[in-house]
VOTIVEX-900555 format. One line per field, with one value per residue (C-alpha): residue in one letter; chain; x, y, z. Coordinates in Angstrom, 1 decimal, padded with zeros to 4 digits. Layout:
// residues N
residu (A;...)
chaine (A;...)
X (X;...)
Y (Y;...)
Z (Z;...)
END
This chain:
// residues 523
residu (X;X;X;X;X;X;X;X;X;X;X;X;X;X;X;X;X;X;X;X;X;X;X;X;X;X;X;X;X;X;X;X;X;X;X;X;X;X;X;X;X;X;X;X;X;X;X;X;X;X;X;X;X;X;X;X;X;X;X;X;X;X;X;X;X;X;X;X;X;X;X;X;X;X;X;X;X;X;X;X;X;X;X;X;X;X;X;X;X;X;X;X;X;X;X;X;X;X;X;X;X;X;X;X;X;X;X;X;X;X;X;X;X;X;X;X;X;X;X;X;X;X;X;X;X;X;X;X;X;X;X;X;X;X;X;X;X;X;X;X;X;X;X;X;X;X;X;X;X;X;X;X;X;X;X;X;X;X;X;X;X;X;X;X;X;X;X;X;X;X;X;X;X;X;X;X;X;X;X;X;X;X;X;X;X;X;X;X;X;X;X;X;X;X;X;X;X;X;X;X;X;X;X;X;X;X;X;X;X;X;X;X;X;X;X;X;X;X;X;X;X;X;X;X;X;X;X;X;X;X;X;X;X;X;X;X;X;X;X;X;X;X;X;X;X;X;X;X;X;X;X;X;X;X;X;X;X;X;X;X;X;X;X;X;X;X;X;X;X;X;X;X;X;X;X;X;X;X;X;X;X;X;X;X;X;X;X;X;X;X;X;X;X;X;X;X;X;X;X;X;X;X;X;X;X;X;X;X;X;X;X;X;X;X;X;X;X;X;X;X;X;X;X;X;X;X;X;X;X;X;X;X;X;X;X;X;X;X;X;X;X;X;X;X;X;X;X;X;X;X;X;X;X;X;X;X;X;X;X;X;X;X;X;X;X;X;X;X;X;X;X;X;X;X;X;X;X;X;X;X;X;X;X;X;X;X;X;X;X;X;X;X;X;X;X;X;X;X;X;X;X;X;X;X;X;X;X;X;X;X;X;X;X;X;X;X;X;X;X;X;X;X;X;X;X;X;X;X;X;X;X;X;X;X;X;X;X;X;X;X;X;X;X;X;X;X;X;X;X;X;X;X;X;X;X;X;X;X;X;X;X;X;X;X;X;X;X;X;X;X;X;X;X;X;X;X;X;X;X;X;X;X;X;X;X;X;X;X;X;X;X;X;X;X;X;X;X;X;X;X;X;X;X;X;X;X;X;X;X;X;X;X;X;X;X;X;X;X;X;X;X;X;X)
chaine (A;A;A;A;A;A;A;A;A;A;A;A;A;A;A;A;A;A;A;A;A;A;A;A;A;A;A;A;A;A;A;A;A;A;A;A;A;A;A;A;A;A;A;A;A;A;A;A;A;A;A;A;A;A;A;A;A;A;A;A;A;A;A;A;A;A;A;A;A;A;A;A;A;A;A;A;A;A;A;A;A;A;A;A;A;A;A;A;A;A;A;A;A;A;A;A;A;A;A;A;A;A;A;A;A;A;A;A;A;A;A;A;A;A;A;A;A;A;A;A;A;A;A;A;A;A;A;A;A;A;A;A;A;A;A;A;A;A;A;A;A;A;A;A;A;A;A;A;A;A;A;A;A;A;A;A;A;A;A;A;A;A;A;A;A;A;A;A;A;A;A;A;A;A;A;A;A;A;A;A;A;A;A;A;A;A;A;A;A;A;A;A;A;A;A;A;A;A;A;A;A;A;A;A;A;A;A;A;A;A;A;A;A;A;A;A;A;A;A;A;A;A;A;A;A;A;A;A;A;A;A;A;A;A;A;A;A;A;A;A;A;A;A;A;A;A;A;A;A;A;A;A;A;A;A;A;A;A;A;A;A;A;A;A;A;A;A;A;A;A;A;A;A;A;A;A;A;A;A;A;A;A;A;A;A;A;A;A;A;A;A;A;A;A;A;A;A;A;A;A;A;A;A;A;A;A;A;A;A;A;A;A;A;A;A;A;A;A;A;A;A;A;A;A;A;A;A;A;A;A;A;A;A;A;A;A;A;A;A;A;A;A;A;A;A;A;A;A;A;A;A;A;A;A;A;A;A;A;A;A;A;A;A;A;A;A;A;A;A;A;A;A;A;A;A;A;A;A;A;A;A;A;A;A;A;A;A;A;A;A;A;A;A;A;A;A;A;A;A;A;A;A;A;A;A;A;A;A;A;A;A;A;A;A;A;A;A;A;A;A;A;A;A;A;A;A;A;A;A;A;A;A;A;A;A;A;A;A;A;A;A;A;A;A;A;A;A;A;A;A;A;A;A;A;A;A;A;A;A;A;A;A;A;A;A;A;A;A;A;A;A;A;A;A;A;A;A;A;A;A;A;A;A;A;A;A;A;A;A;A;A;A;A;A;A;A;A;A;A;A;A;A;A;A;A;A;A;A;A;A;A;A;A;A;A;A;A;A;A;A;A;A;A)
X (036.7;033.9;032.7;033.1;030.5;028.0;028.0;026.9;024.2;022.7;022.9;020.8;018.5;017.8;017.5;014.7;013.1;012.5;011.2;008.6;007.8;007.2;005.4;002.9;002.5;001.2;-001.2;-002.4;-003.1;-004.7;-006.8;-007.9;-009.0;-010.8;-012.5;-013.6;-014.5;-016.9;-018.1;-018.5;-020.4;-023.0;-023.7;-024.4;-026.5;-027.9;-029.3;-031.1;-034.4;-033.2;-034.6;-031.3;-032.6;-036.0;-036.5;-037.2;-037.1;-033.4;-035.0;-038.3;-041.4;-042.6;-045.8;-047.6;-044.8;-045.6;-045.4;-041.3;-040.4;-037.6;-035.7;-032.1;-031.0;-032.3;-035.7;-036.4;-039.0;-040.8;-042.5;-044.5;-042.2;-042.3;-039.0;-041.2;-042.3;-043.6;-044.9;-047.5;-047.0;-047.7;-045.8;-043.5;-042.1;-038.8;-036.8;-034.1;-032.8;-031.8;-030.6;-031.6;-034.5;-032.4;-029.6;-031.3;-029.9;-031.2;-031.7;-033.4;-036.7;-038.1;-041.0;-041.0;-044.1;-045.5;-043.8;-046.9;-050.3;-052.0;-050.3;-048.4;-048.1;-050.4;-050.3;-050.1;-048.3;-045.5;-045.0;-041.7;-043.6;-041.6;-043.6;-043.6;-047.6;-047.5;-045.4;-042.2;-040.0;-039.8;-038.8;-039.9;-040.9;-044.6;-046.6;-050.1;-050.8;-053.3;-052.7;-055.2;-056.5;-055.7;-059.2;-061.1;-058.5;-060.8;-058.7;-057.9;-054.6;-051.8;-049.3;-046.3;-043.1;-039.5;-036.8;-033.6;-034.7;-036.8;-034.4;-036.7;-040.0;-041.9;-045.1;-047.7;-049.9;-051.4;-054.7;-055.8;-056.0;-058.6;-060.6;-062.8;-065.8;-067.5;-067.0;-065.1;-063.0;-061.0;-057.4;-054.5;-054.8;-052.9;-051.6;-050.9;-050.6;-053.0;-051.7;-054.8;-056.4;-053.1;-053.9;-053.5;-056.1;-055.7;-057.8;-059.1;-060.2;-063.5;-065.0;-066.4;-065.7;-063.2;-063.2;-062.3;-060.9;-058.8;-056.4;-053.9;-051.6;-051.7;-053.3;-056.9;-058.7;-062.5;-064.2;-065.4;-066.5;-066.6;-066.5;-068.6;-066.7;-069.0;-068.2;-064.5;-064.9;-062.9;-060.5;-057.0;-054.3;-056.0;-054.1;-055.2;-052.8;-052.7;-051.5;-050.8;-051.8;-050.0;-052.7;-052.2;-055.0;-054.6;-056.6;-056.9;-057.0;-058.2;-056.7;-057.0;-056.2;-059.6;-060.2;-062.6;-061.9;-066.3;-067.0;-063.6;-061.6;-058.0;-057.4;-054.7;-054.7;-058.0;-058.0;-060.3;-059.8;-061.9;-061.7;-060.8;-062.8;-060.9;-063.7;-064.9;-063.9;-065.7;-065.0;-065.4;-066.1;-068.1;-066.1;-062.5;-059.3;-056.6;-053.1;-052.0;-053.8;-051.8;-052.1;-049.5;-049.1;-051.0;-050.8;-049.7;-048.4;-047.2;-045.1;-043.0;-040.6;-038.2;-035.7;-038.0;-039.5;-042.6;-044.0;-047.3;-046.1;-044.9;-044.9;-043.1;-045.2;-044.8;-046.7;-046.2;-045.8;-048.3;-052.0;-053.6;-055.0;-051.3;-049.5;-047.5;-046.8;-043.2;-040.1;-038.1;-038.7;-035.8;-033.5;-035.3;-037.7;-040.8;-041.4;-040.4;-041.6;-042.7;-039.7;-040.5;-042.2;-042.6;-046.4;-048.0;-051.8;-052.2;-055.3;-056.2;-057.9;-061.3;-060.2;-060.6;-057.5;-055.3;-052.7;-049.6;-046.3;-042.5;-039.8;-037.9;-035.0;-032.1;-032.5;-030.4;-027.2;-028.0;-027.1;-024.5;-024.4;-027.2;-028.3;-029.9;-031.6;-032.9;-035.6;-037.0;-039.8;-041.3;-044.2;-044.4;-041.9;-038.1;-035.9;-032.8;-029.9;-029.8;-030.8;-031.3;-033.2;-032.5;-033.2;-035.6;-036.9;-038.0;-039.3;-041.9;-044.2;-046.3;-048.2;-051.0;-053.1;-052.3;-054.4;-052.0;-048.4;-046.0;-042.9;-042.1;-039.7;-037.9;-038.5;-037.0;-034.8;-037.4;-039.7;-042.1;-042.0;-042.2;-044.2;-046.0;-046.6;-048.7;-051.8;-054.6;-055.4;-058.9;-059.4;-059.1;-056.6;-053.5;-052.5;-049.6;-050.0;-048.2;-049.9;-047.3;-044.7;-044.7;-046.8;-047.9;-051.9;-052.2;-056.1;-055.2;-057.7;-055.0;-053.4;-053.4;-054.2;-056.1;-056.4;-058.0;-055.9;-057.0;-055.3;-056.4;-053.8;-051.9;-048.7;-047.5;-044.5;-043.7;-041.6;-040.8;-039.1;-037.4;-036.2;-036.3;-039.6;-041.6;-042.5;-043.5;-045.2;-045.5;-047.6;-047.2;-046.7;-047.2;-051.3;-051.6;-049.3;-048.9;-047.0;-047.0;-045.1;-043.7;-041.8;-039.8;-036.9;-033.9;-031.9;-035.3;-033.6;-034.8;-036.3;-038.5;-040.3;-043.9;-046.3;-049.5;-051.6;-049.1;-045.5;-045.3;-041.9;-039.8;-038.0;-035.7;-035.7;-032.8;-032.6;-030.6;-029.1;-029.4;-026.3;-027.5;-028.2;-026.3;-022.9)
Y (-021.2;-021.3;-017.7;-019.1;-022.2;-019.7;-017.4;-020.3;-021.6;-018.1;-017.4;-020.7;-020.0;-016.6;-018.5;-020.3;-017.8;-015.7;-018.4;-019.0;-015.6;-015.4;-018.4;-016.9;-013.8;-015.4;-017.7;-014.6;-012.7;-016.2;-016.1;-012.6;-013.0;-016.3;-014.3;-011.7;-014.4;-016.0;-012.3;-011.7;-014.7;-014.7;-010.7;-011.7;-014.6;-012.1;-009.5;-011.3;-013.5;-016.0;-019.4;-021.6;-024.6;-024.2;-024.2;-020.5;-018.9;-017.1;-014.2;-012.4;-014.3;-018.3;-019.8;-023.2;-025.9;-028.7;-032.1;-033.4;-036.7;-039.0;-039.8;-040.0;-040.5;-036.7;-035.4;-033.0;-030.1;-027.2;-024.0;-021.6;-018.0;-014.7;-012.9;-009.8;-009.4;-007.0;-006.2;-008.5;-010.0;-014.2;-016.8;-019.8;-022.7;-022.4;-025.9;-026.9;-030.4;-032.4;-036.0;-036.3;-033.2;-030.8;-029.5;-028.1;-026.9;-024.6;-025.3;-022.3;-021.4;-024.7;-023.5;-020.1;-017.6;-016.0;-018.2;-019.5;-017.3;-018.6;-016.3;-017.4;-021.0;-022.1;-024.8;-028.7;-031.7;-033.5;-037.1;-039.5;-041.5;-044.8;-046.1;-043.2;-043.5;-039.6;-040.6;-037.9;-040.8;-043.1;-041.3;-037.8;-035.8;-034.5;-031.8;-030.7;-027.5;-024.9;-021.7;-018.9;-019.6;-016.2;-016.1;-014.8;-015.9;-019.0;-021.6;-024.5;-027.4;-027.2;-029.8;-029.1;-032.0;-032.3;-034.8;-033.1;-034.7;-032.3;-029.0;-027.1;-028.0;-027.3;-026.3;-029.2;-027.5;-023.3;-025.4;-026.8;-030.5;-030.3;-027.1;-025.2;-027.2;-023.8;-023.6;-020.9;-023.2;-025.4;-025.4;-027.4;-030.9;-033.6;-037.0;-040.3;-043.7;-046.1;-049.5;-051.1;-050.0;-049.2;-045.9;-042.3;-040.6;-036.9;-034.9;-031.7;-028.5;-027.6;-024.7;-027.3;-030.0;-032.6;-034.0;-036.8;-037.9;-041.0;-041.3;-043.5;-041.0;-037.7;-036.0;-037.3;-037.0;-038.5;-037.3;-040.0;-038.5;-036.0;-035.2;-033.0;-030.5;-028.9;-025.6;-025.1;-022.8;-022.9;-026.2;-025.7;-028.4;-031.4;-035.1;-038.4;-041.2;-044.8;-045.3;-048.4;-048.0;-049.6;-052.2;-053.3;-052.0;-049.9;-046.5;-044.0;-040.7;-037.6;-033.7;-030.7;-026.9;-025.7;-022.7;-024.0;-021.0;-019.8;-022.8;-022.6;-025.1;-024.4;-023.1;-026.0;-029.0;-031.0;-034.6;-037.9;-041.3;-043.6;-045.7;-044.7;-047.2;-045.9;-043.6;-042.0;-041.5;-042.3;-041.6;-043.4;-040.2;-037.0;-034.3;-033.3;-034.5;-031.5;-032.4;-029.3;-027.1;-023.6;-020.6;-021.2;-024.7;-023.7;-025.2;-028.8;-031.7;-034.8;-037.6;-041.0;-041.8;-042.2;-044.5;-046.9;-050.2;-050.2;-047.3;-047.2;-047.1;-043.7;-040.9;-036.9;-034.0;-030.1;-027.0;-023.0;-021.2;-018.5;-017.4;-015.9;-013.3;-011.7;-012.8;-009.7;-008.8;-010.0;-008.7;-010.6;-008.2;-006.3;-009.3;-009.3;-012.7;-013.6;-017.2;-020.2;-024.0;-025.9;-028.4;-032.0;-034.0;-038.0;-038.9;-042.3;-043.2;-044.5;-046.7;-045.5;-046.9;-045.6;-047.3;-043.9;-043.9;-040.7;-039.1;-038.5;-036.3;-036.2;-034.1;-036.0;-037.8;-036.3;-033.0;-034.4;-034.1;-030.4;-030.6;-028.1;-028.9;-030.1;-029.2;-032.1;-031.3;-034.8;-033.0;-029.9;-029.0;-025.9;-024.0;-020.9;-020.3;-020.7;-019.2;-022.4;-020.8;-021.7;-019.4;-019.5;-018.7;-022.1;-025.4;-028.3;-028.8;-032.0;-032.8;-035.0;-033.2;-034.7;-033.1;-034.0;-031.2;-027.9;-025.1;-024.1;-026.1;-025.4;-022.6;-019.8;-019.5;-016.3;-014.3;-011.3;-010.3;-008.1;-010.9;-009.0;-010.3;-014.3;-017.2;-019.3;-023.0;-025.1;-027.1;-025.0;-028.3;-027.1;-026.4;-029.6;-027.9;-027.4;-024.0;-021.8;-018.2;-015.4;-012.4;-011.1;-010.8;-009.6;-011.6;-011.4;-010.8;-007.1;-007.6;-010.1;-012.2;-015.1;-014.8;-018.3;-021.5;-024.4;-028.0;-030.2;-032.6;-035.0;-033.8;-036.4;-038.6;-035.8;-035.9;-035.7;-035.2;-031.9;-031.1;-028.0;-026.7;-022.8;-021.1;-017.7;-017.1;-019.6;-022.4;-025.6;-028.1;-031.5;-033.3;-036.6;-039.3;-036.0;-036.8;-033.0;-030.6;-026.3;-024.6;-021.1;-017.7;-015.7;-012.4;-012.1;-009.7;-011.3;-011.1;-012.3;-015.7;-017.1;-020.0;-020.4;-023.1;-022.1;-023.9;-022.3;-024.0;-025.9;-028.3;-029.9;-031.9;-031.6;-034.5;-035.7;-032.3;-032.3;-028.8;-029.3;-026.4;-026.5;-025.3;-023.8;-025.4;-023.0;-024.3)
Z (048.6;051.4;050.1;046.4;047.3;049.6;046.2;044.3;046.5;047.0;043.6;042.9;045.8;044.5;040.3;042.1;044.2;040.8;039.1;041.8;041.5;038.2;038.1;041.3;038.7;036.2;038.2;039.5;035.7;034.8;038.2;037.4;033.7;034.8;037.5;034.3;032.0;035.1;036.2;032.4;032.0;035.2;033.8;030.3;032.1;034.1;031.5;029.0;029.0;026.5;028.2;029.7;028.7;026.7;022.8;021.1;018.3;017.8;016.4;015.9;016.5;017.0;017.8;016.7;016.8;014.4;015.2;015.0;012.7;013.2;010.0;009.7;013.3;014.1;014.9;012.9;013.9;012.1;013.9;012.6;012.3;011.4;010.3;010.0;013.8;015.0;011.8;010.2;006.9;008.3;009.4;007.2;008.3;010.0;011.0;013.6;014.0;017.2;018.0;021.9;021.9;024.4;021.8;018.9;015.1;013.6;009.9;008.4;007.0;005.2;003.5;002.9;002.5;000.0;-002.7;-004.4;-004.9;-001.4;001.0;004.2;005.7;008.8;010.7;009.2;009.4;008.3;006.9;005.8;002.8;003.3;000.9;-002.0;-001.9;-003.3;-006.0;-005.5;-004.6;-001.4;001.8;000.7;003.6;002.8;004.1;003.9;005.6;005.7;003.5;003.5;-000.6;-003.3;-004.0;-000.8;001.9;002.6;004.6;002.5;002.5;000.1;-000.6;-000.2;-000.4;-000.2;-001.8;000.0;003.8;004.8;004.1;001.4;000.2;-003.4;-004.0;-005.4;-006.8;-006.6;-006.3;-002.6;-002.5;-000.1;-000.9;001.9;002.0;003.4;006.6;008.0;009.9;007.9;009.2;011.0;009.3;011.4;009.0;010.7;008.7;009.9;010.1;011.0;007.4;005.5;004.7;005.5;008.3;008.5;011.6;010.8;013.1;011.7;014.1;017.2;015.1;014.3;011.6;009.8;006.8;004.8;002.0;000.0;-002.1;000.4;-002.5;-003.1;000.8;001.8;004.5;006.9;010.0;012.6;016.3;017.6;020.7;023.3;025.5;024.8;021.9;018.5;018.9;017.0;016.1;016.5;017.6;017.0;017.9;019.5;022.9;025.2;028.4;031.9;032.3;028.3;026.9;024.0;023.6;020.6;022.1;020.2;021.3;020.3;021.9;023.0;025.3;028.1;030.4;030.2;032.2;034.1;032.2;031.0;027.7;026.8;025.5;026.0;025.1;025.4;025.3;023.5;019.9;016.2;013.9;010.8;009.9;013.3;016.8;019.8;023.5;026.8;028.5;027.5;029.2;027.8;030.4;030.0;029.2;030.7;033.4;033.1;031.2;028.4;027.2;023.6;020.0;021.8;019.6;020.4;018.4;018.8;020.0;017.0;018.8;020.5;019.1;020.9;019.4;022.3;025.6;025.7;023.0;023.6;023.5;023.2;023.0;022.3;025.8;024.9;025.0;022.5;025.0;025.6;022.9;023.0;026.2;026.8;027.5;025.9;022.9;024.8;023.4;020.1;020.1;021.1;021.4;023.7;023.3;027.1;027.2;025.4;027.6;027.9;027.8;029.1;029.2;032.9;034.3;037.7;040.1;039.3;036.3;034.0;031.9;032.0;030.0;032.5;031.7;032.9;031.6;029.9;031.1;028.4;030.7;033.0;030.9;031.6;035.5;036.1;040.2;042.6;046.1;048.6;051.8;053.3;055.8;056.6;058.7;058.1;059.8;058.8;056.2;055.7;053.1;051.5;051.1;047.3;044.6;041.3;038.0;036.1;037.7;038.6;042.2;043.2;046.9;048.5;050.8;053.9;056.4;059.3;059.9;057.4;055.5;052.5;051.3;048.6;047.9;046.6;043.8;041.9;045.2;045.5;048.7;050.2;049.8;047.8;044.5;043.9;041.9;044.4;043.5;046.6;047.4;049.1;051.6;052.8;049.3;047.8;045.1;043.2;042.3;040.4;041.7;039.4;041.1;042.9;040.3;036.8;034.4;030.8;031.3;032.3;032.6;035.6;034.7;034.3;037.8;039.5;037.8;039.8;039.4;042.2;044.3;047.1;050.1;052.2;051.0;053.4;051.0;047.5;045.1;043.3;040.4;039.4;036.4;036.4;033.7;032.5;031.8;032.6;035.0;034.8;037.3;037.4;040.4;041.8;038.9;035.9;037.0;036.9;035.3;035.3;032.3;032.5;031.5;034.2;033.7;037.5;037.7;036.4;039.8;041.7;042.5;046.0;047.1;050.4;051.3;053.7;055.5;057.1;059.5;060.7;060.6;056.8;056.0;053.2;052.5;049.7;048.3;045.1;043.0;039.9;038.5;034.5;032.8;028.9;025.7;024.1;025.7)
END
C-alpha cells in the first residue's frame, strides 16, 4: 500500500518535471529566434543608408520639396522626382501624405511628366481654392508651376489643377499662363492669398530678382514689383509670408535659396525681414539673415501650421539636403535613392535685444514619439577629451555647455573606434565661432572645398545650449534658442557610432546632457 502511494507521487513528480522541461525548451527556441529576429534587425539597420527618421525619396532620385498644404486633416506634400535616375529625362511631381509630419504615405506621382507638349515639371506651388476663384470648383487643389515651354525650352508657368484632393492633376492649358517675359530666369513661382487685399500674390525667381506679381482667378497674373538681390548669385524658390514676432509685431519676410559662398555666405536659405505693401517688398535691413548656415539645407520652403488658429506665431519649414555642387556623390545609390529632406522644423521670428528681428528654428516636437530609450548624464567635466559609453547612429543630443577660460568646445559624433574618423560639432572660443567640421570623415564634396561650416557665436557669454540631430547621413545643429542652425550631409561608416565629448584649453562642463535614441519611421 505504502509502495502503491510512493508510485503515485513519483509518477506525478516526474508528470511535472517533464512538463517543466518542455516548457524551459520551448522558452529557449522562442529566446533563440527572438535573439535572430533582433540580430536580423540591428544587421539590416546596419547595412543600408536609408535615413531612420528623415523624409526621402523610396526610390531613385528627389530634390526641391514644394511647399506642404493642410486639407483634410493631412498635410499633404509634393517633391520634385525622377523615376529615371541616373538617367536624365526631368523630374514630375511625386506626393506622400502625413497627419503629424514624422509618418509619411506615400501617394504616387501626382503630376506626371511629359504629359502635355512643355516637357517635365519644375518647381511651383500649390493652393486649396476655398473660394473656387479659378472656377474648377471650390476646394480644388491648384498649381502653377514652371515647365520648360515646347517652343525653345524658355521657362514659363503652366496651370495645372485637381478636383480628386490633390491625388492627380490635369493640364489647363498647353499654353503658359504667364509666358517668359524674356528673361532667362523665370521659374519657381510661390502663391499665397493675401488677406489684406483679397487676392492672390505669387513671388517669382527672376535671375537677382524677385519679383512680384497679383491675381484674382490664378489664371490672369500682373506684375507689381520686384526686389532686387545683391552678391548671392541666382536665387531659387522664393518665400514670402507673414509672421508675428515675440514682441507682437508682425513682419513680412521674403526668402529665397541664394548661393552667397564668393563673399563667404552660406549657400541656403537667405531671408529678410521687412514689409509687403501688396505690390512690393521692402526690408529693414540690406544684407540677407540665413535660415540655415550648412552646406545642405537647399530648395527651403516653409508653410502653416494646418492645425493651429493663430496662423503667425510659428510656421514649419523644410529644405532638400543637397548642393548642387555634389549632387551626385552619395552612397546611398548602393540602396537605390538619392534624396533626403532636413526634418520639418518649427520657425518663429524672435526680437532680440539689438532689436533686429530673427527667424529662429526647433525640431519639431512630434519627433519625440520617435524616442526608442534615452541616456542622461547630469555633469561631466572634461578637459581634454572623454569618450560616453553610448553609441549610436540615430539620435538627438542635447546638453548645455559652460566654461571659464577654453580655446575650442564641442564633440565628436559617428567616431570610429580608432578615433580616426568622426564629425566634429564645437565653438572655436578665441574664434568667436560656431563650426560643423566633416573633414575627417567621408563627405559628399570631393574638391573639399565644403569641409567645415562656420557661423559666429559670442563666446563671452562663456556657455550655451547645443542640439544635435544624427541620422544616417546627415546632421543637423541647432544652437542655443534655434539662433543659429547647421544642416549638413555626412557619409560616416555605418558602424562609426561613438560619441566623445573634448575640451581644449581647459575644464568645460557638460551638464543636463539627454541623448534620445530615434526608433524608425518605417516601424
Amino acid at each position: 500500500m505504502k509502495k502503491s502511494v510512493f508510485n503515485k507521487k513519483a509518477y506525478k513528480w516526474l508528470g511535472v518535471l517533464i512538463i517543466c522541461l518542455g516548457i524551459i525548451f520551448i522558452i529557449g527556441l522562442l529566446d533563440r529566434h527572438t535573439d535572430k529576429k533582433i540580430k536580423k534587425t540591428v544587421t539590416n539597420h546596419q547595412s543600408t543608408y536609408q535615413p531612420i527618421y528623415h523624409f526621402s525619396t523610396p526610390d531613385k532620385w528627389k530634390n526641391d520639396p514644394q511647399r506642404p498644404i493642410y486639407f483634410d486633416k493631412k498635410y499633404h506634400y509634393y517633391y520634385l522626382y525622377n523615376r529615371d535616375y541616373p538617367s536624365g529625362n526631368g523630374t514630375e511631381w511625386r506626393h506622400a501624405t502625413s497627419t503629424d509630419l514624422v509618418h509619411w504615405k506615400d501617394e504616387g506621382v501626382a503630376i506626371p511628366k511629359y504629359t502635355n507638349p512643355n516637357g517635365d515639371i519644375w518647381s511651383g506651388s500649390v493652393v486649396v481654392d476655398t473660394k473656387n476663384t479659378a472656377g474648377f470648383g471650390k476646394g480644388a487643389v491648384v498649381a502653377i508651376v514652371t515647365q520648360p515651354s515646347a517652343n525653345g525650352g524658355k521657362q514659363e508657368q503652366y496651370l495645372w489643377y485637381s478636383t480628386d484632393k490633390g491625388k492627380t492633376f490635369i493640364s489647363y492649358s498647353d499654353h503658359p499662363i504667364m509666358p517668359n517675359p524674356g528673361t532667362k530666369d523665370f521659374r519657381d513661382p510661390k502663391i499665397i492669398w493675401d488677406h489684406q487685399s483679397s487676392k492672390w500674390v505669387m513671388a517669382m525667381a527672376e535671375g537677382t530678382k524677385i519679383g512680384f506679381y497679383e491675381s484674382h482667378n490664378l489664371k490672369e497674373w500682373h506684375y507689381t514689383g520686384g526686389f532686387l538681390t545683391q552678391n548671392i548669385g541666382i536665387v531659387e524658390c522664393p518665400d514670402l509670408f507673414m509672421m508675428q514676432a515675440n514682441d507682437g509685431t508682425y513682419k513680412w519676410v521674403l526668402g529665397a535659396s541664394a548661393n552667397g559662398k564668393s563673399t563667404g555666405k552660406p549657400n541656403t536659405y537667405a531671408y529678410w525681414i521687412g514689409n509687403y505693401n501688396g505690390k512690393e517688398f521692402t526690408t529693414d535691413y540690406s544684407e540677407p539673415q540665413w535660415l540655415d548656415y550648412g552646406f545642405d539645407w537647399y530648395g527651403g520652403v516653409t508653410f502653416e501650421d494646418g492645425e493651429s488658429s493663430n496662423k503667425f506665431n510659428k510656421r514649419y519649414a523644410l529644405a532638400w539636403m543637397n548642393n548642387w555642387d555634389y549632387p551626385n556623390d552619395t552612397p546611398t545609390l548602393q540602396d537605390s535613392f538619392n534624396g533626403v529632406d532636413s526634418i520639418f522644423r518649427q520657425i518663429k521670428l524672435k526680437k532680440q535685444d539689438n532689436n533686429a528681428y530673427i527667424l529662429t528654428s526647433q525640431p519639431i516636437e512630434a519627433l519625440n514619439q520617435l524616442t526608442l530609450s534615452t541616456n542622461h548624464f547630469k555633469h561631466i567635466e572634461v578637459n581634454g577629451s572623454k569618450t560616453l559609453k553610448v553609441k549610436g547612429d540615430a539620435y538627438q543630443f542635447d546638453a548645455d555647455i559652460s566654461w571659464s577660460d577654453v580655446k575650442n568646445v564641442g564633440l565628436r559624433i559617428r567616431e570610429s573606434t580608432d578615433k580616426q574618423r568622426h564629425i566634429d560639432v564645437g565653438f572655436f572660443v578665441q574664434g568667436n565661432f560656431s563650426y560643423v567640421n566633416r573633414a575627417f570623415t567621408d563627405q559628399p564634396d570631393k574638391s573639399k572645398k565644403y569641409v567645415e561650416s562656420k557661423a559666429p557665436f559670442d563666446a563671452s557669454k562663456k556657455k550655451v545650449h547645443l542640439k544635435v540631430l544624427v541620422d544616417k547621413t546627415s546632421i543637423e545643429v541647432f544652437i542655443d534658442d534655434g539662433n543659429v542652425t547647421y544642416s549638413s550631409e555626412v557619409f560616416p561608416h555605418l558602424n562609426d557610432e561613438g560619441i566623445t565629448l573634448f575640451s581644449e584649453g581647459g575644464t568645460s562642463i557638460f551638464e543636463n546632457v539627454v541623448i534620445k535614441h530615434l526608433r524608425s519611421i518605417n516601424r
